[in-house]
C-alpha positions, 0 to 999 in steps of 0.5 A: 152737315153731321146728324150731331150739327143739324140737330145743334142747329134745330135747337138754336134756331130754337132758342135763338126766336126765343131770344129774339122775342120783344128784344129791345137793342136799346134796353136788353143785352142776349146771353147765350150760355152753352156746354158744347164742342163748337167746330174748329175750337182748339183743343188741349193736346193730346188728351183732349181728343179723347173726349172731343171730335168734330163728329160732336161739334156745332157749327159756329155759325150756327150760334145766335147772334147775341151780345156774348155767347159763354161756352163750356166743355172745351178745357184751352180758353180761347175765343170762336173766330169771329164771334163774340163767343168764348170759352173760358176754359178749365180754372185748372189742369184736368188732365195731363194734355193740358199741363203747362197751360195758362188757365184763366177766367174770363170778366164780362161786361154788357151793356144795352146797345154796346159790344161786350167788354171781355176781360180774361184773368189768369189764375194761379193757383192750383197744382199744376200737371208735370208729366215725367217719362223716362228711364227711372234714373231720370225720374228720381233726377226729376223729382226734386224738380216736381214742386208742388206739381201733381206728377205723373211719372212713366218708366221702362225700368223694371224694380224689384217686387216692393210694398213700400214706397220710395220717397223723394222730397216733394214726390211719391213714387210707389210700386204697387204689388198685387199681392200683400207681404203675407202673400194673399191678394189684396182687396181692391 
């Protein structure tokens, strides 16, 4: 086990006596709430990796065993196999690895002495991510198509020195030039 894990571990043992400390099944419910990589969990590709990697992961079973464990730091929604663990997600597109996601969140109910009853709702609202890569004819052929995305565009195509923008309905594309029309460098 990694030195990341093992301490993972030591903390939740930790908290898991906590939590264990005059439990009643019959009157309480555990929640586990935490911001943290759990081993094996699916991340957004290819830029979740960035940062995210089984270097800086806990096991799942070292999680406590409560009635819902609610986890953040990983963007996909998704469940920890076979525990009552769920990461919510993002509410929307942070970054270009997640573009074409679904995001949702997620509806809890919890009841003494019953399995937790989790119900996810997509969201829809947000701009989504559109990631455009192409000579730049294919960019301007995309654009009309980029809605009310946030577009990231990457082009090979070389233009001509420009200030100002070009413009397509529902999409700005901009050369930045590092020096301004009388020829000093701008501020940054």
């Amino acid at each position: 086990m990694a030195v990341y894990a093992t301490r993972m571990q030591l903390i939740n043992d930790i908290l898991r006596e906590g939590l264990e400390d005059a439990f009643d099944p019959a009157r309480d419910v555990l929640l586990y709430a935490a911001h943290l990589h759990v081993s094996g969990a699916h991340l957004s590709a290819p830029n979740g990796s960035c940062t995210s990697s089984e270097t800086y992961a806990a096991e799942s079973a070292g999680l406590p065993v409560v009635s819902y464990s609610a986890l953040g730091h990983i963007h996909k929604p998704q469940q920890v196999p076979g525990r009552d663990a769920f990461y919510v997600g993002s509410p929307m597109q942070l970054d270009y690895g997640e573009a074409g996601e679904a995001k949702s969140s997620i509806l809890v109910e919890l009841l003494p002495g019953r399995p937790a009853e989790v119900r996810r709702l997509p969201l829809s609202s947000g701009r989504g991510l559109l990631e455009v890569r192409g000579g730049f004819e294919r960019i301007v052929d995309r654009a009309t198509q980029v809605g009310t995305s946030c577009c990231a565009s990457w082009s090979r195509a070389r233009t001509r020195s420009s200030t100002s923008p070009m413009r397509w309905p529902s999409c700005s594309l901009t050369r930045r030039s590092s020096r301004s029309t009388s020829g000093s460098p701008r501020a940054r």
